[in-house]
C-alpha positions, 0 to 999 in steps of 0.5 A, a space after each residue: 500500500 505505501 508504494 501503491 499511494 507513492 505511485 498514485 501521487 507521483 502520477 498525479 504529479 506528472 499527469 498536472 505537468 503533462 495538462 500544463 505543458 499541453 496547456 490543458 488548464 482544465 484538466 490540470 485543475 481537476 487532477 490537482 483538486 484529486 492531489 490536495 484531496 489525496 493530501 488531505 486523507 493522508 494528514 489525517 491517517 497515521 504518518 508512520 504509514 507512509 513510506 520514504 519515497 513518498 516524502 520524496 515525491 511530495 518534495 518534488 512535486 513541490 518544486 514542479 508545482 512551483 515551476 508549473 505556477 511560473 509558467 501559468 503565470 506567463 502564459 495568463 500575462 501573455 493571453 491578457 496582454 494580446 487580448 487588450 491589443 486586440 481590445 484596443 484595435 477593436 475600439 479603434 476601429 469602430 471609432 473609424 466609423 
């Protein structure tokens, strides 16, 4: 049982990456609802239960997630920036007439 949790987390983990990077924001979000509430169980279940590997996992997906806000956050400036350029052009145009 304690590899089989250790493996669920790190597919979940790789999964998220995998939506974010496929700009799959959706399912992102849902995969990472599906982590916190794996998270949330197991902060109430008996710590010794859990093996090694699985604070390893837990360690990295942290430092991925960190990366992978970095990246949602470009990508949201971004999407936001083009969208006021195109607002703007928008405006301008039906000023014109």
């Amino acid at each position: 049982m304690k590899n089989n949790l250790s493996a669920q987390f790190d597919s979940l983990n790789k999964e998220i990456v995998f939506s974010i990077n496929n700009k799959n924001y959706a399912r992102a979000t849902l995969l990472d609802q599906a982590r916190q509430e794996m998270l949330h169980d197991l902060a109430s279940s008996d710590i010794r239960d859990l093996d090694p590997e699985f604070f390893s996992i837990l360690e990295q997906s942290a430092l991925e997630t960190s990366k992978m806000i970095d990246i949602v956050e470009h990508d949201m400036k971004r999407i936001s920036q083009e969208t006021g350029r195109t607002v703007r052009a928008h405006q301008g145009y039906g000023r014109n007439y």
